[in-house]
C-alpha positions in Angstrom: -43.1 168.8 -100.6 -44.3 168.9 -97.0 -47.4 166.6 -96.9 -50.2 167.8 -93.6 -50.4 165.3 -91.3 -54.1 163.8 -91.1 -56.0 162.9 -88.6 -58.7 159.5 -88.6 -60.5 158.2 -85.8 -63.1 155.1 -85.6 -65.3 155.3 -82.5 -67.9 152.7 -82.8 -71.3 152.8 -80.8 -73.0 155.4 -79.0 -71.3 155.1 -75.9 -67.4 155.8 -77.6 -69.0 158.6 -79.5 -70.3 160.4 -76.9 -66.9 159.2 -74.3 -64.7 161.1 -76.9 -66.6 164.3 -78.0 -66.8 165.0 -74.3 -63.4 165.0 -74.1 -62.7 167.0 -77.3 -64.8 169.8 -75.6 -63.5 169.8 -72.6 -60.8 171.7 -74.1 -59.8 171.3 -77.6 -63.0 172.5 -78.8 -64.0 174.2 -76.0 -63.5 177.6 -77.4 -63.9 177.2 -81.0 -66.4 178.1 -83.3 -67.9 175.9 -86.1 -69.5 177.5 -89.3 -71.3 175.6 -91.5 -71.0 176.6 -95.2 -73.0 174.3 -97.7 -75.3 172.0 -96.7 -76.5 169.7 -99.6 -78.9 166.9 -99.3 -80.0 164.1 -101.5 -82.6 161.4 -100.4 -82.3 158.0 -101.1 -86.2 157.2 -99.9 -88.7 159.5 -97.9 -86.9 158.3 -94.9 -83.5 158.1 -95.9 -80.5 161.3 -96.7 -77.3 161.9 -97.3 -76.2 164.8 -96.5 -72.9 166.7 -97.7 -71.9 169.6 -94.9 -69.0 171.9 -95.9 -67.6 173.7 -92.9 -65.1 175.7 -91.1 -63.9 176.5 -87.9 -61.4 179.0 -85.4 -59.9 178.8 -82.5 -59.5 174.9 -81.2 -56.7 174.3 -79.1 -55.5 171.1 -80.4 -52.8 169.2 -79.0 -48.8 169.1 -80.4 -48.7 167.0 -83.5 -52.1 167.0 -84.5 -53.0 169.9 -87.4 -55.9 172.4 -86.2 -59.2 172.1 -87.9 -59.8 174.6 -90.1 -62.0 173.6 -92.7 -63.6 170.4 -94.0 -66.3 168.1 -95.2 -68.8 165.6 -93.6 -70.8 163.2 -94.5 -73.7 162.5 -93.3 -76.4 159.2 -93.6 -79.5 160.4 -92.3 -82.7 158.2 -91.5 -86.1 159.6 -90.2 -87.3 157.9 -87.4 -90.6 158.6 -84.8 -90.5 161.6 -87.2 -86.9 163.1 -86.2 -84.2 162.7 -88.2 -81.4 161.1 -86.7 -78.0 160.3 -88.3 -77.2 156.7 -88.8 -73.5 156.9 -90.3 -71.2 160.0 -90.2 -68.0 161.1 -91.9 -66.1 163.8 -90.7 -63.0 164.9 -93.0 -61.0 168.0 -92.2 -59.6 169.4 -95.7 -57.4 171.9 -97.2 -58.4 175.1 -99.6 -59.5 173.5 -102.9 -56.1 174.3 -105.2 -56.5 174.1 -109.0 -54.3 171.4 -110.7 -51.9 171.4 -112.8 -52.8 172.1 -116.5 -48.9 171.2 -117.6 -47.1 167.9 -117.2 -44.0 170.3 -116.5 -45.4 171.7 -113.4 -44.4 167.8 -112.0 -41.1 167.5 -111.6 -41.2 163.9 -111.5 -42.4 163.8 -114.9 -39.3 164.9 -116.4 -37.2 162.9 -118.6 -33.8 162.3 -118.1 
């Protein structure tokens, strides 16, 4: 079975953040088009949320090697501060169509016995 190939970044601080997305728009992103799904929020404290974002997305150009983005999941740590919301920690997972599993043990073909 062919397994996608996955994508994970770490940019740390402001400055990195903002470095990179600029880049990523400059062309890979630059004509795309980001729908946003779900949006479900718990809070922790009357400043404080986590939010769950289910989205999807067309046309990014990304470069050889690295799978489009067509769908995925973020994570989001939200804290309200001079009463605006600002986002403290963020998760960014591209994902594939939910599949069932399996309900057999013979749909595995490594759990056949010899």
């Amino acid at each position: 079975m062919d397994v996608p190939h996955r994508v994970g970044w770490w940019w740390k601080g402001r400055d990195a953040i903002e470095r990179n997305l600029t880049a990523a728009y400059a062309v890979v992103f630059r004509d795309s088009t980001l729908t946003i799904d779900d949006v479900q929020v718990k809070f922790l404290a009357r400043d404080v949320a986590v939010a769950h974002v289910r989205w999807s997305m067309e046309g990014s150009k990304t470069p050889p090697g690295i799978p489009e983005p067509r769908q995925g999941i973020q994570i989001q740590v939200l804290q309200k501060r001079d009463r605006a919301w600002r986002i403290a920690a963020f998760q960014n997972t591209s994902s594939l169509p939910e599949t069932p599993f399996p309900t057999e043990a013979a749909a595995d073909p490594r759990s056949s016995q010899p």
